[in-house]
Each structure stands twice: as C-alpha cells, then as structure tokens.
N, C-alpha and C positions, 0 to 999 in steps of 0.2 A: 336272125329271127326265123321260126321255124314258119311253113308255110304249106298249106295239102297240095299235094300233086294229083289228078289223075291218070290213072293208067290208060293210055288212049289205045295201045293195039292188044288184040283181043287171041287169042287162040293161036297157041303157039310161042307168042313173042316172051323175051327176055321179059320179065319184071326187075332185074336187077341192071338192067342198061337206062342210065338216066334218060336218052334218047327218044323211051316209050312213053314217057309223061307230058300230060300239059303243063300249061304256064300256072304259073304259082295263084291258087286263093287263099284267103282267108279263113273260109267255112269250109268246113269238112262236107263233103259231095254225097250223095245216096248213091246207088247204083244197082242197076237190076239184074239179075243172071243169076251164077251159081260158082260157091269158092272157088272163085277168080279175088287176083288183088283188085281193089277200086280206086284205094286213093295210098298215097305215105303220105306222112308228115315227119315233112326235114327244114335243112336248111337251105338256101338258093344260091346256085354254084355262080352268080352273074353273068349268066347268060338264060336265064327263065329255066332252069333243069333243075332236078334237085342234086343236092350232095348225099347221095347212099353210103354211109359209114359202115363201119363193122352193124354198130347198133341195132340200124334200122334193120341190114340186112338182115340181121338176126331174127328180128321182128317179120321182116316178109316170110320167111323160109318157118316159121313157127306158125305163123298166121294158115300158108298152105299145110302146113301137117298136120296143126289140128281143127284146121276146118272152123277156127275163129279168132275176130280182130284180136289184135295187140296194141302196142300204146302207139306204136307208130305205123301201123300197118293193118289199115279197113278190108276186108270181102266185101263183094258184090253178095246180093241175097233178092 
C-alpha cells in the first residue's frame, strides 16, 4: 500500500535517499517554498522509509526538470 512521504531535509539533501522522508501518511501534505520535492508517494520499505523504485525515481527527477508534480512526486509551492 502506497503511502506519502515528506521530504524532511531541505537544501542540498538527496531526495532520492529514502533516509530524508518522514514517516508514512495517508494525505498527501502541502508544502510551502519553491520546486523543491515535498512529498512521494510509494510504498513503506517496514521500517517507516519509502521504497523509491525506478518509477518514482523517475517521477522525482521529472517533477525537478519540469518544475511540476507527477503522479508520485509533489513540489513545494
């Protein structure tokens, strides 16, 4: 079951190291700043982390180049 992560470190950090996310919600999060990731939605590696697939990945790295969400991967705004 998939589940939103936020990205907790800010400026500079990996977005692809399951590491920098919170613990797993339900709702997808708002977030205030500027295209930075805020949240993915994956699935929960059983330890509160997500599972970053090809997929998602794909979705992060798409989400920063063009400067908007994907299916699995929110900006801050």
């Amino acid at each position: 079951m998939a589940f939103w992560y936020t990205f907790t470190t800010i400026g500079g950090a990996d977005p692809l190291d399951p590491a920098n996310y919170s613990s797993p919600q339900n709702n997808q999060p708002s977030c205030p700043g500027n295209n930075k990731i805020c949240a993915i939605l994956a699935d929960d590696n059983g330890f509160n982390h997500p599972v970053i697939t090809n997929a998602v990945e794909d979705d992060i790295i798409r989400a920063l180049q063009l400067g908007s969400d994907q299916t699995s991967a929110v900006l801050r705004f």
